[in-house]
C-alpha positions in Angstrom: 135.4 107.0 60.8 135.1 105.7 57.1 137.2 103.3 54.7 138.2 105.4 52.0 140.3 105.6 48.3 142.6 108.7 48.4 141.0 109.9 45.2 137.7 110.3 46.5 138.8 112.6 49.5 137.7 116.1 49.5 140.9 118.2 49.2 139.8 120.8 51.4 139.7 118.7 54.5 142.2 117.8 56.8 141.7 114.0 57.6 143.4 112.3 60.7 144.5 108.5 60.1 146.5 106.2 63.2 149.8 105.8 62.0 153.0 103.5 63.8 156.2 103.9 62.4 158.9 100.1 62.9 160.9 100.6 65.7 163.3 98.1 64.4 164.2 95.7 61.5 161.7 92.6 61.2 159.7 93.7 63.8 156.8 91.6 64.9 154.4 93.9 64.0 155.0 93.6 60.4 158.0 90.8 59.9 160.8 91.5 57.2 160.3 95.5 57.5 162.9 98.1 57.8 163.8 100.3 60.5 161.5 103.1 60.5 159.0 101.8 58.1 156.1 104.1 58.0 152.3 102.8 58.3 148.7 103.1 58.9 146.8 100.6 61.1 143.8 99.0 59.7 140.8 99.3 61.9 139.6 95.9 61.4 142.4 93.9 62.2 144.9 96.0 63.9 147.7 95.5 61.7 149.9 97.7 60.1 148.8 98.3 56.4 149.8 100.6 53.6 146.5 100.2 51.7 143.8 99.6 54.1 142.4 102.7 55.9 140.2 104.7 57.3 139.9 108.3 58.4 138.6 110.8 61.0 137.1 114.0 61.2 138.9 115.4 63.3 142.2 114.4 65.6 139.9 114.4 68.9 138.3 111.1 67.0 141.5 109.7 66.0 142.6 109.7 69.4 139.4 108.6 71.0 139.4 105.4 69.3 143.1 105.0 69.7 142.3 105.2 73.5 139.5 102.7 72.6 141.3 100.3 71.2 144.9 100.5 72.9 144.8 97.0 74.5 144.6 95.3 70.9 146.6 97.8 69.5 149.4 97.4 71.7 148.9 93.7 71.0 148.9 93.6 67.7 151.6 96.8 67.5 154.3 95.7 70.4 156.8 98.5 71.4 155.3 101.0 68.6 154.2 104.4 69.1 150.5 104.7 67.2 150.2 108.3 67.0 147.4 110.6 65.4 148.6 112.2 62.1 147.4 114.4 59.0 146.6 112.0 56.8 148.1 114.2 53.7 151.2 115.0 55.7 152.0 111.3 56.2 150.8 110.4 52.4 154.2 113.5 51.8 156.1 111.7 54.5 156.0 115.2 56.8 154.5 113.4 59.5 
């Protein structure tokens, strides 16, 4: 896992981030959102971000840690899905 700039990723690697997407408007898990706002969850405190980041290697990694950390995350994420994802699909909103 490493905290990373998009510009100094290697392009020929697929990267794998843990994403949550708002289940509703203002939800707790980041207040004043929208419906279906899309974001990445900061390793260090839990929280939905859209700056702060960091990547796997591979999904199987992504997941693990996601497993890992499920307790806080679910905490700190109530009633959101955190999912693995392709860290340039989501950046292109495929994901």
């Amino acid at each position: 896992m490493q905290r990373c700039e998009v510009e100094g990723l290697d392009a020929t690697r697929t990267y794998w981030v843990p994403a949550v997407v708002s289940p509703h408007r203002d939800w707790a898990g980041a207040p004043g959102c929208r419906r279906g706002a899309r974001f990445l969850v900061d390793r260090r405190t839990f929280r939905p971000s859209r700056e702060r980041f960091e990547t796997f290697d591979s999904r199987l990694s992504c997941l693990r840690w996601i497993m890992r950390c499920r307790t806080r995350l679910n905490r700190a994420l109530p009633g959101a899905r955190i999912r693995a994802v392709p860290l340039d699909l989501w950046l292109l909103g495929l994901d």
